[in-house]
PDB file of N, CA, C and O in Angstrom:
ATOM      1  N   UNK A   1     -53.167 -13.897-161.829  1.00  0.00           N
ATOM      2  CA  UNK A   1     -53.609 -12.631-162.341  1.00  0.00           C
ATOM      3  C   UNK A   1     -55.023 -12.309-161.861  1.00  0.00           C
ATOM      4  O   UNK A   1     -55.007 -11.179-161.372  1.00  0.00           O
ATOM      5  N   UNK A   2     -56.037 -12.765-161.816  1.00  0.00           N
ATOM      6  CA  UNK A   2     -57.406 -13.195-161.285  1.00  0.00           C
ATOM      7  C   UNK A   2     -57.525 -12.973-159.939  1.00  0.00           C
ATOM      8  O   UNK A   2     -58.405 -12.271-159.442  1.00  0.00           O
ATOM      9  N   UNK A   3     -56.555 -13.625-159.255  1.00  0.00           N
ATOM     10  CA  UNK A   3     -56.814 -13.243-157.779  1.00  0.00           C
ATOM     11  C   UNK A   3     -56.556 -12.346-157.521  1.00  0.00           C
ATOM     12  O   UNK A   3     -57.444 -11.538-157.250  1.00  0.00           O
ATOM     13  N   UNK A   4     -55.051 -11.938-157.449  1.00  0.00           N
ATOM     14  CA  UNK A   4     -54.543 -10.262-157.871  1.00  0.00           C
ATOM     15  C   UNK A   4     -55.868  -9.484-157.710  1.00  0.00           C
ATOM     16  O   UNK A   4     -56.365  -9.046-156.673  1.00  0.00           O
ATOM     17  N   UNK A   5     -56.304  -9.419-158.933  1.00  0.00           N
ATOM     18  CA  UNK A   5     -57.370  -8.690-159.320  1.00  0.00           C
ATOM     19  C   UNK A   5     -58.226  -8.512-158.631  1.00  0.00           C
ATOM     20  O   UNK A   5     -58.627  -7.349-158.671  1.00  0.00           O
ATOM     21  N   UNK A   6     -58.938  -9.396-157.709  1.00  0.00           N
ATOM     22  CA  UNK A   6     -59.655  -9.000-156.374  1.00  0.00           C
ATOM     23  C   UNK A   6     -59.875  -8.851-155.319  1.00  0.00           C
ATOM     24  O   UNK A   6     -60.761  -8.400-154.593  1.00  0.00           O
ATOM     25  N   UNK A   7     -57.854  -9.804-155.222  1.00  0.00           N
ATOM     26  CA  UNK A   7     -57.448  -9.099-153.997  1.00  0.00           C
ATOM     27  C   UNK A   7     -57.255  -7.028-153.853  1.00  0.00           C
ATOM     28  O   UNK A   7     -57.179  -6.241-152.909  1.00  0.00           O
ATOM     29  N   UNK A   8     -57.249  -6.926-155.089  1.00  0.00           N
ATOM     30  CA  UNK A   8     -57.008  -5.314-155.186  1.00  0.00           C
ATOM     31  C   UNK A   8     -58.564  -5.272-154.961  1.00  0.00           C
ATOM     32  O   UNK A   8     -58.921  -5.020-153.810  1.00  0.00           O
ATOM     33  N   UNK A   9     -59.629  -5.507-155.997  1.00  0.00           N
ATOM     34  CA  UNK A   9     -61.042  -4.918-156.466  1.00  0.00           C
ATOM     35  C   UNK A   9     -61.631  -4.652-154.563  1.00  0.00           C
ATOM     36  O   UNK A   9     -62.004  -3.567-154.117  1.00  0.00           O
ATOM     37  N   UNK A  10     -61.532  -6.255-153.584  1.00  0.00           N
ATOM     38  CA  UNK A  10     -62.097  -5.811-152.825  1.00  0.00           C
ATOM     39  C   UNK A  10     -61.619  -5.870-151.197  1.00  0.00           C
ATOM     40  O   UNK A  10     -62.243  -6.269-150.214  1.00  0.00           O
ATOM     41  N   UNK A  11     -60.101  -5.241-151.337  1.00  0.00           N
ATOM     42  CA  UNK A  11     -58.886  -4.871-150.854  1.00  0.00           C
ATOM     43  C   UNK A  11     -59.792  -3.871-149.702  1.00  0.00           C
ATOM     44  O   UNK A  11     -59.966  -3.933-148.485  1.00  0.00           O
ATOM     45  N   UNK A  12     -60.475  -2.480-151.335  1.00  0.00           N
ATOM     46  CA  UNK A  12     -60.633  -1.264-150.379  1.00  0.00           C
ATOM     47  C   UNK A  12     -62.099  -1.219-149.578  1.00  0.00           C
ATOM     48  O   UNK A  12     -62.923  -2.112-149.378  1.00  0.00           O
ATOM     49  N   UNK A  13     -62.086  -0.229-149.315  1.00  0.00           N
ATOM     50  CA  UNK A  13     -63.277  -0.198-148.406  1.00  0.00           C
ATOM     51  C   UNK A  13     -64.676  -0.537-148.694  1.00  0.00           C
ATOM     52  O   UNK A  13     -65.397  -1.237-147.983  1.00  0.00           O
ATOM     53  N   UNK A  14     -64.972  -0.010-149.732  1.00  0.00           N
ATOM     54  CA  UNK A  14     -66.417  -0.606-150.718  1.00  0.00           C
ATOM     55  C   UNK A  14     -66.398  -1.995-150.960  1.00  0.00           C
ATOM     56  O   UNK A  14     -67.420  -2.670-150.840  1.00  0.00           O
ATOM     57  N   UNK A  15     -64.819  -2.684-151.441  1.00  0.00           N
ATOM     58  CA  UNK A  15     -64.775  -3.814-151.273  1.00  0.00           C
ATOM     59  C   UNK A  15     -65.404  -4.529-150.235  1.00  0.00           C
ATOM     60  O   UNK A  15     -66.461  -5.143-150.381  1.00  0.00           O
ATOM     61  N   UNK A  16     -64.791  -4.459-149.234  1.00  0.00           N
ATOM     62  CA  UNK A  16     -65.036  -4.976-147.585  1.00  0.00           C
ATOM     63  C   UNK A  16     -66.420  -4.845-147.333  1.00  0.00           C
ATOM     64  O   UNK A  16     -67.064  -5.721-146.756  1.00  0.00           O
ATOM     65  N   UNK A  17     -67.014  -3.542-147.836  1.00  0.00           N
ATOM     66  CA  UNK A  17     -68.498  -3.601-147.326  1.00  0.00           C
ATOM     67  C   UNK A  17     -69.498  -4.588-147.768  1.00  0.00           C
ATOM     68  O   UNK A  17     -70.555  -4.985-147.277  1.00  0.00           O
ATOM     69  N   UNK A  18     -68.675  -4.937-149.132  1.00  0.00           N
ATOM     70  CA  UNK A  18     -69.592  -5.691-150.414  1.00  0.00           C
ATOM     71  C   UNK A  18     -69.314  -7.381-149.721  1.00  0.00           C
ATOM     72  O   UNK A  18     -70.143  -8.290-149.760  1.00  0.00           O
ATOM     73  N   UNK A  19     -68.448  -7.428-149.340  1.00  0.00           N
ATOM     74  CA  UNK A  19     -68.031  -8.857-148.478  1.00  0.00           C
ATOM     75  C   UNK A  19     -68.503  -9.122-147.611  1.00  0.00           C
ATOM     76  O   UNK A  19     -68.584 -10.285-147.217  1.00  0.00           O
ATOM     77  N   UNK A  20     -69.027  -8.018-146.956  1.00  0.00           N
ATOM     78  CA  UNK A  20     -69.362  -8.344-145.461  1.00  0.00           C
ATOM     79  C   UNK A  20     -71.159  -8.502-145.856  1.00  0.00           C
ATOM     80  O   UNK A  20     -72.003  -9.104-145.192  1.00  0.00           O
ATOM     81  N   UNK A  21     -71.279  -8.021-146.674  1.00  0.00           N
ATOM     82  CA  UNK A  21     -72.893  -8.050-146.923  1.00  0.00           C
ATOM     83  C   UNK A  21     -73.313  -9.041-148.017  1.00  0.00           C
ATOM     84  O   UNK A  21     -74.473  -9.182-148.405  1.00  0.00           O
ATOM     85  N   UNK A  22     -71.800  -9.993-148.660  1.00  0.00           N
ATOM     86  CA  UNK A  22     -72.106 -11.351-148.928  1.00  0.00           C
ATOM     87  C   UNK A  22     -72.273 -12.394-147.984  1.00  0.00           C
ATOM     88  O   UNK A  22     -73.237 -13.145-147.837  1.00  0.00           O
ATOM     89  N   UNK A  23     -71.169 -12.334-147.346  1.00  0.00           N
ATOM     90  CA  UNK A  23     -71.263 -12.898-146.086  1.00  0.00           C
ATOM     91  C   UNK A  23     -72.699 -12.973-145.264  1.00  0.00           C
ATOM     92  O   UNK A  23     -72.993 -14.068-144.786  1.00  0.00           O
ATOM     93  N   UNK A  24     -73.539 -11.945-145.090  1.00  0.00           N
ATOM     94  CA  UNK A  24     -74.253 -11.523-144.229  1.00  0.00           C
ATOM     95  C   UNK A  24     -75.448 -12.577-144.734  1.00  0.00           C
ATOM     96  O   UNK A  24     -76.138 -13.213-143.938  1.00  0.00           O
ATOM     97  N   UNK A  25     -75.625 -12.686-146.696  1.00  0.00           N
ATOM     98  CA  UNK A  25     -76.358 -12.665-147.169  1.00  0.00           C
ATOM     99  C   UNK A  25     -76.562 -14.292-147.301  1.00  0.00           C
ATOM    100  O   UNK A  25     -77.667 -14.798-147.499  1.00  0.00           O
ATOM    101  N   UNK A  26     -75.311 -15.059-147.161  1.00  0.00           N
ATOM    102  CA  UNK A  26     -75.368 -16.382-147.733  1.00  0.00           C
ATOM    103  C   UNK A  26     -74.824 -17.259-146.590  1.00  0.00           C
ATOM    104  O   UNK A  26     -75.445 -18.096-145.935  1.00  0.00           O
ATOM    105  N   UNK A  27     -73.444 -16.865-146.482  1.00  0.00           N
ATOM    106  CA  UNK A  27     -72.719 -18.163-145.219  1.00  0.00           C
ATOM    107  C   UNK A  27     -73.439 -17.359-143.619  1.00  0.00           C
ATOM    108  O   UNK A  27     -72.988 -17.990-142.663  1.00  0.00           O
ATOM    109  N   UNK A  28     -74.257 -16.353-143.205  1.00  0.00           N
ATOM    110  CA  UNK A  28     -74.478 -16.250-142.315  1.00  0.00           C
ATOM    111  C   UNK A  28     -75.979 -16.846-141.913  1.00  0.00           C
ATOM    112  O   UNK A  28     -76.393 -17.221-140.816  1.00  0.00           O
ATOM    113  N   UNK A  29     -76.584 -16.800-143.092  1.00  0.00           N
ATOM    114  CA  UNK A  29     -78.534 -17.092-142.953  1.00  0.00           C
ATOM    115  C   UNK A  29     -78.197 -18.919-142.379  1.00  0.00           C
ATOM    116  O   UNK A  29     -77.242 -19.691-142.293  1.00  0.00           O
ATOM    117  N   UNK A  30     -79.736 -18.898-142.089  1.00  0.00           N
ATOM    118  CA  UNK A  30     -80.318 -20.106-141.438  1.00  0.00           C
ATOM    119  C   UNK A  30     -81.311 -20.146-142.418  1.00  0.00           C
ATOM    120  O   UNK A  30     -81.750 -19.105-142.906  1.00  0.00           O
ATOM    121  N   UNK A  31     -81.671 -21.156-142.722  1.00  0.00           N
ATOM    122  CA  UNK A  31     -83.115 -21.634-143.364  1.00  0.00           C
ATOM    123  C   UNK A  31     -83.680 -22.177-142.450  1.00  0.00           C
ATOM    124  O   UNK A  31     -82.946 -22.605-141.560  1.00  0.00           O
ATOM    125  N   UNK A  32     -85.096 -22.366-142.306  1.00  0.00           N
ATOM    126  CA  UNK A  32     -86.130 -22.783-141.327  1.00  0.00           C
ATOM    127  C   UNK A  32     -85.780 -24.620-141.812  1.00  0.00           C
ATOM    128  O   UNK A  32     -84.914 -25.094-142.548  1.00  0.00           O
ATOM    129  N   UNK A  33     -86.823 -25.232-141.060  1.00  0.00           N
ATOM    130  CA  UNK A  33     -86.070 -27.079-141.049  1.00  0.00           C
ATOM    131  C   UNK A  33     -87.512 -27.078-142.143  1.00  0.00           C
ATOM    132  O   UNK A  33     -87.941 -28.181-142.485  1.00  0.00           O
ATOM    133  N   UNK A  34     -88.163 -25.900-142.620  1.00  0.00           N
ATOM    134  CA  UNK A  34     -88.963 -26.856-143.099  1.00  0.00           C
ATOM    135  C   UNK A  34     -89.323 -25.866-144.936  1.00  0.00           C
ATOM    136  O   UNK A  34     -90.343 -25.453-145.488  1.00  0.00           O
ATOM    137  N   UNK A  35     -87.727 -25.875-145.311  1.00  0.00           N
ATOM    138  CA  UNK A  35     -87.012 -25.036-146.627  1.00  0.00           C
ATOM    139  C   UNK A  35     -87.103 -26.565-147.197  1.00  0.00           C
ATOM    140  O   UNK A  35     -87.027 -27.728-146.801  1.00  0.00           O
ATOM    141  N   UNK A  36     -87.357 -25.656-148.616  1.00  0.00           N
ATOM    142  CA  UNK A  36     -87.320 -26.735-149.736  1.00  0.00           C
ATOM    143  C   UNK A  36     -86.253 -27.577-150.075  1.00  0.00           C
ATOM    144  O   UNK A  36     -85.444 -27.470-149.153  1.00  0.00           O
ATOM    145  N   UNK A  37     -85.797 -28.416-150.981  1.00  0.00           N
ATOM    146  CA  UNK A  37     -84.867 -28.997-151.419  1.00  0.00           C
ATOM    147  C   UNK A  37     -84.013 -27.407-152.500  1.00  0.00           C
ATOM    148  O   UNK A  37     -82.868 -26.967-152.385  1.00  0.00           O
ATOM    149  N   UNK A  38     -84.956 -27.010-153.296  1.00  0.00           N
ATOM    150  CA  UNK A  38     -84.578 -26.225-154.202  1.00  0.00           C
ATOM    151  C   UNK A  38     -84.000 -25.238-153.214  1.00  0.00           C
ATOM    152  O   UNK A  38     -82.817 -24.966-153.415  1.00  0.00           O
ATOM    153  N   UNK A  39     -84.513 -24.717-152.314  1.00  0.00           N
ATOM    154  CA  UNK A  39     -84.221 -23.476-151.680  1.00  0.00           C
ATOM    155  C   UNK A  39     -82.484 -23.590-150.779  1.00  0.00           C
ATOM    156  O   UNK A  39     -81.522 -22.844-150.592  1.00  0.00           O
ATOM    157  N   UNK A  40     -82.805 -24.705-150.507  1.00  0.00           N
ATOM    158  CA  UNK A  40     -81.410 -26.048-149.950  1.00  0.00           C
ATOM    159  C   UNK A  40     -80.384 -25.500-151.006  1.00  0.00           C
ATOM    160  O   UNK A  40     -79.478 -24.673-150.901  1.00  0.00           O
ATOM    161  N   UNK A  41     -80.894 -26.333-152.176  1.00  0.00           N
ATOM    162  CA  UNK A  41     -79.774 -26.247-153.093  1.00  0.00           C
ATOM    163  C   UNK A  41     -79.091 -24.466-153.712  1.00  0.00           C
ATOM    164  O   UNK A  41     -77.929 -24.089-153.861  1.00  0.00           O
ATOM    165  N   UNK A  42     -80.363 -23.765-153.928  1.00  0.00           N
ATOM    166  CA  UNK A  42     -79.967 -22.433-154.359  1.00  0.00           C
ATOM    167  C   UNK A  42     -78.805 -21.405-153.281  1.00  0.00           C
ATOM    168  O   UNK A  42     -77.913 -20.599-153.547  1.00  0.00           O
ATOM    169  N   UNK A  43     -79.401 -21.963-151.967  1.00  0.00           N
ATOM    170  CA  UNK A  43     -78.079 -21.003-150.915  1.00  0.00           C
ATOM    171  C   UNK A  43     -76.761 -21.892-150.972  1.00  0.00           C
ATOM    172  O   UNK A  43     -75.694 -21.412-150.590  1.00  0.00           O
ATOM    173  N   UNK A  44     -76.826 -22.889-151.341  1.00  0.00           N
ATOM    174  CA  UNK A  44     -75.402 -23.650-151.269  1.00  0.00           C
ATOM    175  C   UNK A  44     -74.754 -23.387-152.238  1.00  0.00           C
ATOM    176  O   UNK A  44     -73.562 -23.078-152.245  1.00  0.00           O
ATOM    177  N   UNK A  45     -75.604 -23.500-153.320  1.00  0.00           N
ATOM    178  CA  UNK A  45     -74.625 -22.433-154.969  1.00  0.00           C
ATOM    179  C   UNK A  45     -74.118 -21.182-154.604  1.00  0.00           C
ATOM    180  O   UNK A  45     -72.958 -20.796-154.749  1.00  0.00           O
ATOM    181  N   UNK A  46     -75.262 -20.443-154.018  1.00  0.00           N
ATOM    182  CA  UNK A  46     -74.315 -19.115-153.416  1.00  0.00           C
ATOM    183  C   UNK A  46     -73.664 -18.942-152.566  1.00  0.00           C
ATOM    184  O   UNK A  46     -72.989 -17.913-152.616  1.00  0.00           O
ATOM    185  N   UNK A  47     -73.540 -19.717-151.521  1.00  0.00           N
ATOM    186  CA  UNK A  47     -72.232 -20.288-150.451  1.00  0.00           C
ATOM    187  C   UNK A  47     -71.249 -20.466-151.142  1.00  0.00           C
ATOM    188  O   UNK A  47     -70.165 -19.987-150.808  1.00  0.00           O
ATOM    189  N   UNK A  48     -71.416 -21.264-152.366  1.00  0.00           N
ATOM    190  CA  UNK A  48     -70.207 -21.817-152.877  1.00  0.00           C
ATOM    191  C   UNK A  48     -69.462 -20.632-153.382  1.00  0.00           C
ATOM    192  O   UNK A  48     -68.370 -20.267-152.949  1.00  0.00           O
ATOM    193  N   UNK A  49     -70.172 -20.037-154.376  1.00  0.00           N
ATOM    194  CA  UNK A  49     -69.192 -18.466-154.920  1.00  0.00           C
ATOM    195  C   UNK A  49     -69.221 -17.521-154.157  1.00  0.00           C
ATOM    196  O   UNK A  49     -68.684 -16.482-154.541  1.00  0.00           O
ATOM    197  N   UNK A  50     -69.862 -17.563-152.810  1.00  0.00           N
ATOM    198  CA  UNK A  50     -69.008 -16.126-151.906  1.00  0.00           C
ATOM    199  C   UNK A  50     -67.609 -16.926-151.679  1.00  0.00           C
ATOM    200  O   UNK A  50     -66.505 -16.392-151.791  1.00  0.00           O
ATOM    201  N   UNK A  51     -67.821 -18.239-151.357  1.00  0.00           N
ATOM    202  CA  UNK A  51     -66.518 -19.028-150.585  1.00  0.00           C
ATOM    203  C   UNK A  51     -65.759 -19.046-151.977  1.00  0.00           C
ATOM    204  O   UNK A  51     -64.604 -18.781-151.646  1.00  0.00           O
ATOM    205  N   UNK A  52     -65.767 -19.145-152.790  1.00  0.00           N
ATOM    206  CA  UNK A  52     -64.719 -18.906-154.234  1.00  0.00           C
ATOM    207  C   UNK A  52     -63.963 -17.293-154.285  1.00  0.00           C
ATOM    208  O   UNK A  52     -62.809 -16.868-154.244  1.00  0.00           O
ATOM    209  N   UNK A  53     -65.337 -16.703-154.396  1.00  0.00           N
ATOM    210  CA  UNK A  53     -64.641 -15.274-153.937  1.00  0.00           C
ATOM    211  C   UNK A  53     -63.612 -15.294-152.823  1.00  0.00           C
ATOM    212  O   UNK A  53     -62.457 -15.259-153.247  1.00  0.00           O
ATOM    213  N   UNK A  54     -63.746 -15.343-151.459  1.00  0.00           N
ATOM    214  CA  UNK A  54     -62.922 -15.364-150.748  1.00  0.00           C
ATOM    215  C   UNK A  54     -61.987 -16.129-150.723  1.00  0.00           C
ATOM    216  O   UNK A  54     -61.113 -15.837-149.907  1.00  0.00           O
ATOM    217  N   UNK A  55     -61.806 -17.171-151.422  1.00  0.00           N
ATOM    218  CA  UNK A  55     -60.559 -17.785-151.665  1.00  0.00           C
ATOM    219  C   UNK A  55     -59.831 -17.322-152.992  1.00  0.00           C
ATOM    220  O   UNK A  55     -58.670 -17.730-153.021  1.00  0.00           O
ATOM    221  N   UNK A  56     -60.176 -16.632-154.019  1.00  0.00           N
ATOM    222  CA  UNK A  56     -59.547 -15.815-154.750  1.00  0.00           C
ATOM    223  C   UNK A  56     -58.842 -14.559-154.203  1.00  0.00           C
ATOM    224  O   UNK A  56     -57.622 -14.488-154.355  1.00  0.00           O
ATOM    225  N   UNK A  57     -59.592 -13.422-153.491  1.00  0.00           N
ATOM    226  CA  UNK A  57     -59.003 -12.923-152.561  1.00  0.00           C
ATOM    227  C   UNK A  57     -58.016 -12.992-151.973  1.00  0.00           C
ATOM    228  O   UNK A  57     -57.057 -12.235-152.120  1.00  0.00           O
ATOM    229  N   UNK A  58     -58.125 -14.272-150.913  1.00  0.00           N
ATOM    230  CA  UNK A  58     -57.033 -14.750-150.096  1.00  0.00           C
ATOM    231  C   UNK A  58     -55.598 -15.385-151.005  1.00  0.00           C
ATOM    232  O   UNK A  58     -54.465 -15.378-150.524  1.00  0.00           O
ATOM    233  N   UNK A  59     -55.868 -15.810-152.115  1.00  0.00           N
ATOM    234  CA  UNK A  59     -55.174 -16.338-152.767  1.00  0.00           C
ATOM    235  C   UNK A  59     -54.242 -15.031-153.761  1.00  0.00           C
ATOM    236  O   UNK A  59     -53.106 -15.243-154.185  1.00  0.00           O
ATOM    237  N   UNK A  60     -55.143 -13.466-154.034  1.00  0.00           N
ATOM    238  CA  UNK A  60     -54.388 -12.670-154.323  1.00  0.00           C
ATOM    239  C   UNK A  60     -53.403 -12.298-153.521  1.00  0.00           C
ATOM    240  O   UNK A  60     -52.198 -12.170-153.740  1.00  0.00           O
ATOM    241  N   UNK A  61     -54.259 -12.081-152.249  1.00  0.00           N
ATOM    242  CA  UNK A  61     -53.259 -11.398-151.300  1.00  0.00           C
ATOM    243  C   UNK A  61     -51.908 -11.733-150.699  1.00  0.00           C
ATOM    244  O   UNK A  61     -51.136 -10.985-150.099  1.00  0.00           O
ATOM    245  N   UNK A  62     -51.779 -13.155-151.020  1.00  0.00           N
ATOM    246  CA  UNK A  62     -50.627 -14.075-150.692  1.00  0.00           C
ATOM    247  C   UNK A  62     -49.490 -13.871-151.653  1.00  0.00           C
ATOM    248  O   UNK A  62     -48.290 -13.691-151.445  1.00  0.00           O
ATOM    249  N   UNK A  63     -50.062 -13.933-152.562  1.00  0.00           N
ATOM    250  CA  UNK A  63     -49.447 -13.426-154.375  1.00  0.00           C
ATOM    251  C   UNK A  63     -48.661 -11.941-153.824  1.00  0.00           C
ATOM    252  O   UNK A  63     -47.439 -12.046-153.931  1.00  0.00           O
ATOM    253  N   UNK A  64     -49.087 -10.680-153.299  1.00  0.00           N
ATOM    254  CA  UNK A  64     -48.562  -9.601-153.165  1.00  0.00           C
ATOM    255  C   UNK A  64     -47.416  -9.956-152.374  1.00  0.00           C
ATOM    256  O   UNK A  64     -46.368  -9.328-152.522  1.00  0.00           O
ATOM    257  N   UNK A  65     -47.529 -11.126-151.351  1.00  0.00           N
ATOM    258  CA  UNK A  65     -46.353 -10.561-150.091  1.00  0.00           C
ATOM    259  C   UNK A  65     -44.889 -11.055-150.970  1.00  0.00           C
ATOM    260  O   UNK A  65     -43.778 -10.862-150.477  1.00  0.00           O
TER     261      UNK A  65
END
């Protein structure tokens, strides 16, 4: 039901934009070699829930076929 749900929420186009500018924001950056531990740890938490998001997603969309 959950995935469903955002496989629809970000299905449409606003969706996609909002993905692509998670993406942009977390699994695409580089940190410099000389980033904190904390700063380490804070983009990997948010790596982790864009990559949750997109596997909810993917996991709605499978649900539809």
């Amino acid at each position: 039901m959950i995935p469903a749900a955002f496989a629809r929420l970000f299905g449409r186009p606003e969706g996609a934009e909002v993905i692509a500018w998670l993406k942009h924001r977390t699994m695409e950056r580089v940190l410099m070699p000389d980033a904190t531990d904390a700063e380490l740890r804070f983009l990997e938490g948010q790596r982790a829930l864009v990559n949750q998001i997109l596997n909810l997603i993917q996991q709605g969309q499978q649900e539809r076929k």
